[in-house]
C-alpha positions as CSV (number, residue, x, y, z in Angstrom):
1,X,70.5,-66.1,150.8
2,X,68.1,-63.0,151.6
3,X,71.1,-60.8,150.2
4,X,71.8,-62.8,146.8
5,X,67.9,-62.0,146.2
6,X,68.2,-58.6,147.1
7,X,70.6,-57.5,144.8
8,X,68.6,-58.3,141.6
9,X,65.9,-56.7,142.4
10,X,67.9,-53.5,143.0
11,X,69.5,-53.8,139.8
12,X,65.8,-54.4,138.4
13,X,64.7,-51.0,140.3
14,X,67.9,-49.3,139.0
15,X,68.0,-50.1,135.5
16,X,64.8,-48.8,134.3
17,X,65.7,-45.5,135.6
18,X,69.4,-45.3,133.9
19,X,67.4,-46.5,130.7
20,X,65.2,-43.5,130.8
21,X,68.2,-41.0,131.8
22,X,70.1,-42.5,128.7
23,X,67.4,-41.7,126.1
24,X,66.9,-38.2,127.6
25,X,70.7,-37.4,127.4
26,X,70.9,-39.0,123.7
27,X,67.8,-36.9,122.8
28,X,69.3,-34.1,124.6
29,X,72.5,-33.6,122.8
30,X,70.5,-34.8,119.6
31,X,68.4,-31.9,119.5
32,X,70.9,-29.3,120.2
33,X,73.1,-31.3,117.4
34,X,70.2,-30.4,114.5
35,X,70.1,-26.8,115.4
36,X,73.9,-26.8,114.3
37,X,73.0,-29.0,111.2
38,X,70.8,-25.7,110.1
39,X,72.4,-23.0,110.8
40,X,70.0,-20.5,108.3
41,X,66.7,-21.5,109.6
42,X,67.8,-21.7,112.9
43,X,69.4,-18.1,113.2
44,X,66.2,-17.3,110.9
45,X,63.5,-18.8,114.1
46,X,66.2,-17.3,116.7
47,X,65.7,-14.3,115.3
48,X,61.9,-14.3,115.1
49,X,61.6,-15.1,118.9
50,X,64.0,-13.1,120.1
51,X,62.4,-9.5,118.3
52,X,59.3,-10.9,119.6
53,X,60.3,-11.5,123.4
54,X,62.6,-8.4,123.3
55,X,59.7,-5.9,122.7
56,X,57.6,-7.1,125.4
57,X,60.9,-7.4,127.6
58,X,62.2,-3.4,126.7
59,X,58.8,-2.1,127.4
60,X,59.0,-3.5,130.7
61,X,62.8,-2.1,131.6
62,X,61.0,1.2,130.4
63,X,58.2,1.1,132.8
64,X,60.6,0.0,135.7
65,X,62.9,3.0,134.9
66,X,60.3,5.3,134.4
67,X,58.5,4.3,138.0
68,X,61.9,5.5,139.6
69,X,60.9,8.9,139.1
70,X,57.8,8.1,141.2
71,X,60.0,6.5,144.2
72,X,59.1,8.7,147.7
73,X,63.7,8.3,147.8
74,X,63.6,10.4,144.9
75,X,61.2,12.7,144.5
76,X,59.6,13.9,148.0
77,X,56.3,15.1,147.9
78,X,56.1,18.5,148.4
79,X,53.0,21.3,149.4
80,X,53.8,24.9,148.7
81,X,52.0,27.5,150.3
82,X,52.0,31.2,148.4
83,X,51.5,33.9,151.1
84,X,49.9,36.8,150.4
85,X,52.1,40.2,150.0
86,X,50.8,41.7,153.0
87,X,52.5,39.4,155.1
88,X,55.8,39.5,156.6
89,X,59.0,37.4,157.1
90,X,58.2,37.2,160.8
91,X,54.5,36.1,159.9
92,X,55.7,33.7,157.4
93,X,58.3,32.3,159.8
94,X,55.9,31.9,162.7
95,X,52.7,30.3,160.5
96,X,55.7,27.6,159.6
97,X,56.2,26.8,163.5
98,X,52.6,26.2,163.9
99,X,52.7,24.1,160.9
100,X,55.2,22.3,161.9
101,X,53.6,21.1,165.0
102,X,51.1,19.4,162.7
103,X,51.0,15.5,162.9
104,X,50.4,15.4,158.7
105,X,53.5,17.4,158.3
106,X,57.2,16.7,158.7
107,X,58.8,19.7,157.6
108,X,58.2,23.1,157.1
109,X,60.8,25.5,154.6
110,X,60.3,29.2,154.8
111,X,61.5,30.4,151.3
112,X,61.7,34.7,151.5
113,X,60.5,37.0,148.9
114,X,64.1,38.1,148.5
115,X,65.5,34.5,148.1
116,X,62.6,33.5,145.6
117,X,64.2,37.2,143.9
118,X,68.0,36.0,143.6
119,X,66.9,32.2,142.6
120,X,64.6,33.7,140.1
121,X,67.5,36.5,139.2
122,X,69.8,33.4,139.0
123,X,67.5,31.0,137.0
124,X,66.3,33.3,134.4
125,X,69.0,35.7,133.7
126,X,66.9,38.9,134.2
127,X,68.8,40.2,136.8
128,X,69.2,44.0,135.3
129,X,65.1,43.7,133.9
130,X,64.2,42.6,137.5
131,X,66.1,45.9,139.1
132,X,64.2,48.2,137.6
133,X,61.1,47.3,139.5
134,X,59.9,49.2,142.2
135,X,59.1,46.4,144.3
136,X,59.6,42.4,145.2
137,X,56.5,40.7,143.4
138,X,57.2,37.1,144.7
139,X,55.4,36.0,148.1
140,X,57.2,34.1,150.9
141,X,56.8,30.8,150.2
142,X,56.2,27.8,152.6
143,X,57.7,24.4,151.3
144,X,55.6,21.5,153.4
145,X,56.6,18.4,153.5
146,X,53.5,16.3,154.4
147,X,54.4,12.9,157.0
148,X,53.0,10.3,154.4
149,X,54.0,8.0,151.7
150,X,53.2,9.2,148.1
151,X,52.1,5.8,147.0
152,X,49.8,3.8,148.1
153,X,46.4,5.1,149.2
154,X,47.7,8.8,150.5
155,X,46.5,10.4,147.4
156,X,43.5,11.5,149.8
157,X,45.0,12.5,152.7
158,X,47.3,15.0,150.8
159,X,44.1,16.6,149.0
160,X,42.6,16.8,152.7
161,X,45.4,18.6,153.9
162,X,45.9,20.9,151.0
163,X,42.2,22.1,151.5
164,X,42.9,22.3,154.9
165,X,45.4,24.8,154.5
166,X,44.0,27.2,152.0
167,X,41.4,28.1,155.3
168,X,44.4,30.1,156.4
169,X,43.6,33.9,156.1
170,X,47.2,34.3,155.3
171,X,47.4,31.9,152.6
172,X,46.8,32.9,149.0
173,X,47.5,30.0,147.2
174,X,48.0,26.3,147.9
175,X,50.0,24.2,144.8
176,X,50.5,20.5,145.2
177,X,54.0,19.4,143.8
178,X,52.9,16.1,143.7
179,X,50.1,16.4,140.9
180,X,52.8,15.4,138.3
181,X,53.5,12.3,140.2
182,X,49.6,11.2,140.3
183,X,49.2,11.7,136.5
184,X,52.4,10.1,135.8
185,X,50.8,7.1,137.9
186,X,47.9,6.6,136.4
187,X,49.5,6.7,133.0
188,X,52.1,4.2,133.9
189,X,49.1,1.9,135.5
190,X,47.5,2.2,131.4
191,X,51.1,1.4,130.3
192,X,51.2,-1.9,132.2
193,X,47.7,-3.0,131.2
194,X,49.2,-2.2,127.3
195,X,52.4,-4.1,128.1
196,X,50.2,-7.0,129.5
197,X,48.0,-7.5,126.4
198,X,51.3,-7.4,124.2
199,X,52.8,-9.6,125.8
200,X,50.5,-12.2,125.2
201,X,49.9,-11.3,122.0
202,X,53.5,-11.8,121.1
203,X,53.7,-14.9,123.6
204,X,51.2,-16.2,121.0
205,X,53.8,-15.4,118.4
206,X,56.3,-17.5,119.6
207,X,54.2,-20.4,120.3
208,X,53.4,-20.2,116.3
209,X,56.8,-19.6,115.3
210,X,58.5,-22.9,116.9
211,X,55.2,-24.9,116.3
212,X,55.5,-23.8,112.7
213,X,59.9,-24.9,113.4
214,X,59.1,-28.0,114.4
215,X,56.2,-28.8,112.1
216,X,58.7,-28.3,109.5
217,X,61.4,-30.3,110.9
218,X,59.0,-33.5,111.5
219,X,57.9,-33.2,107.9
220,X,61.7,-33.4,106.5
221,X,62.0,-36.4,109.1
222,X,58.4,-38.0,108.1
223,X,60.3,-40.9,106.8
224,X,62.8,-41.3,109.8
225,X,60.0,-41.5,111.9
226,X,57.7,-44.0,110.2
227,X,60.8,-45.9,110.0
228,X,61.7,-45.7,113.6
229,X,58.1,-46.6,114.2
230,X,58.5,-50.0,112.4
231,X,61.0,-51.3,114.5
232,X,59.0,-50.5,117.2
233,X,59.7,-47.1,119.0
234,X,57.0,-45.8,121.4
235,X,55.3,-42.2,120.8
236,X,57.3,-40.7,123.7
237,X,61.0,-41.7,122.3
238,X,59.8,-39.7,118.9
239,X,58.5,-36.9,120.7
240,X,61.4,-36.4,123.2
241,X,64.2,-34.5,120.1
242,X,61.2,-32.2,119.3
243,X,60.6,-31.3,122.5
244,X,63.8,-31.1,123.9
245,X,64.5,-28.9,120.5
246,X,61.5,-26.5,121.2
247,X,63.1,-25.6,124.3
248,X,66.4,-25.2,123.0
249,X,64.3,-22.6,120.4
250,X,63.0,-20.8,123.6
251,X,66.2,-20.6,125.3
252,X,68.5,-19.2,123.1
253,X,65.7,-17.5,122.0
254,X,65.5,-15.6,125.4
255,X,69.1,-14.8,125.6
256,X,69.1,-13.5,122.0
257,X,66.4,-10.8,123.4
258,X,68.1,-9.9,126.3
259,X,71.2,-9.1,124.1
260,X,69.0,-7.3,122.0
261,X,67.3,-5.7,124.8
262,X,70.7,-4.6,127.0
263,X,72.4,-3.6,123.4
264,X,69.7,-1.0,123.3
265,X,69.6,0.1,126.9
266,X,73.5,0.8,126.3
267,X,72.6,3.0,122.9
268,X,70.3,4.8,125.0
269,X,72.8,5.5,128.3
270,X,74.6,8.3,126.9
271,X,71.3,10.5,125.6
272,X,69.4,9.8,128.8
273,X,72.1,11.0,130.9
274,X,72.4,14.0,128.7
275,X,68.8,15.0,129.4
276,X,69.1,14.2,133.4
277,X,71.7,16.6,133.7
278,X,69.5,19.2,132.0
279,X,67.1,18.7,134.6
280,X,69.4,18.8,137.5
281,X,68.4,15.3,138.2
282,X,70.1,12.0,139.6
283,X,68.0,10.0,137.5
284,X,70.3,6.8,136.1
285,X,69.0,4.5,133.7
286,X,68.6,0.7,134.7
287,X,68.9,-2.6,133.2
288,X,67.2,-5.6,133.7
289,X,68.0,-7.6,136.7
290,X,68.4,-11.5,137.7
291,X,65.2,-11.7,139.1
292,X,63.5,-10.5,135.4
293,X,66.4,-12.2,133.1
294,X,66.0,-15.7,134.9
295,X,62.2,-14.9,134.8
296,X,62.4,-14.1,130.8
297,X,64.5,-16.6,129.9
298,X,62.1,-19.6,131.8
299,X,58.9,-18.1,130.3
300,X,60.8,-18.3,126.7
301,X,61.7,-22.0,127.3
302,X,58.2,-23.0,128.9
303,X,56.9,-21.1,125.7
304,X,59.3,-23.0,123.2
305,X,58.1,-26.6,125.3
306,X,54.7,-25.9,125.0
307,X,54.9,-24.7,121.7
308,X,56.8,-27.7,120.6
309,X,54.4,-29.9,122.3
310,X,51.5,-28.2,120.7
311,X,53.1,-29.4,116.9
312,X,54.6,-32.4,118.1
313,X,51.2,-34.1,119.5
314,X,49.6,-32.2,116.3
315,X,51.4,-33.7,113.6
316,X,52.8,-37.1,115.0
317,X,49.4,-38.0,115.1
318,X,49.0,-37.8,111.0
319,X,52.0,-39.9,110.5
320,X,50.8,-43.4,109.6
321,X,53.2,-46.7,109.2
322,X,52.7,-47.8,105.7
């Protein structure tokens, strides 16, 4: 007896639920069927949101590759002291032993006048111009490698040891290396806060372009729905195909950018490489990866949602049952 009571109320539980999966799945496949039945003003809106999310998206793949030139794998700080002329290799040789014994310093190269002479022979092509004079200009130079990482907050520590060494009689000048990589920094933090502000601004613009695509579609369905009202659908099964379309909007949307945006990373390989070899560097060039394209591609649908929500509870509301 207890059983034959159970099992309607199961079914009771149960059918509601299979109910609401149905008219999800029919709304579903009914929104991705309209963007097929417009195939112009579809690609048109696709189009429109994906120029708009790939800007925001390559500007960020362009910061990322251009903070790889700051990485401490890539680029090691570096300290170089210029000794005066009136030292000697043995001087030079035993100033970089007592450097080395330093706790702020991890390495210590002793570069000779006479191999600054051939590098500088080698580099510049004035080998014959360069024998003519009487005597080596260049300095021994010591190449310090300071024990610290360059980001972060060591910015002052390597300024305190750079003064620090120019007490040393034998010193004549101290250059920091990694100047280049501190501007470079603080450039790239301004780039980020640009990046930021555009893209919002063009988060904006893909909210206005699907509202505006779905505004449109519920005014060429205005009759649809005031007849689907009168045989007594709720709010909720009108909304669901515009919202369900708004996120199919965002979502090809996204992976229209990210064509877009790897299309254009590819045109750009070839040059960039070009230029890295003229700089004698390893520098390579990197795409997006899964981390940022799953991140792009669930802002562009959460974007496409609320945009579609925005129209949706916007314009239903004007729709009266005459």
């Amino acid at each position: 007896m207890s059983s034959s009571k159970k099992t309607p109320n199961t079914h009771q539980a149960v059918a509601p639920l299979f109910s609401r999966f149905g008219q999800h799945l029919s709304a579903f496949q009914y929104s991705l069927k309209r963007l097929w039945l417009t195939p112009l003003s579809t690609w048109i809106t696709l189009a429109a949101i994906a120029i708009a999310l790939s800007l925001p998206a390559g500007l960020h793949l362009l910061l990322q590759n251009l903070k790889t030139l700051t990485d401490d794998n890539r680029e090691i700080p570096t300290i170089s002291l210029f000794m005066k002329q009136k030292v000697t290799v043995q001087q030079a040789q035993d100033r970089a032993e007592l450097l080395s014994d330093l706790n702020e310093i991890d390495n210590v190269l002793v570069v000779t006048r006479e191999d600054a002479l051939r590098k500088f022979k080698h580099l510049t092509g004035f080998a014959e111009t360069l024998e003519t004079l009487d005597e080596n200009p260049l300095p021994h130079v010591l190449v310090i490698t300071p024990h610290i990482q360059l980001l972060g907050n060591s910015n002052v520590n390597l300024a305190a040891l750079a003064r620090k060494l120019e007490l040393y009689s034998d010193v004549d000048v101290v250059q920091m290396d990694i100047e280049w990589v501190q501007r470079l920094l603080a450039i790239l933090h301004i780039a980020d806060r640009s990046v930021l502000v555009i893209s919002v601004l063009l988060a904006l613009t893909v909210l206005l372009v699907i509202g505006n695509t779905i505004r449109l579609n519920i005014e060429n369905r205005k009759e649809e729905i005031e007849v689907t009202q009168l045989i007594g659908a709720t709010n909720a099964y009108i909304r669901r195909p515009f919202l369900y379309g708004g996120v199919w909007y965002g979502l090809f949307g996204g992976i229209l950018s990210l064509v877009i945006v790897h299309l254009s990373l590819l045109f750009l390989v070839s040059p960039v490489n070009q230029l890295a070899r003229l700089y004698g560097s390893h520098f390579v060039i990197t795409g997006l990866d899964v981390k940022a394209t799953l991140f792009i591609l669930l802002i562009s649908s959460l974007l496409g949602l609320f945009g579609a929500q925005l129209a949706v509870g916007k314009h239903l509301r004007q729709i009266t049952i005459l």
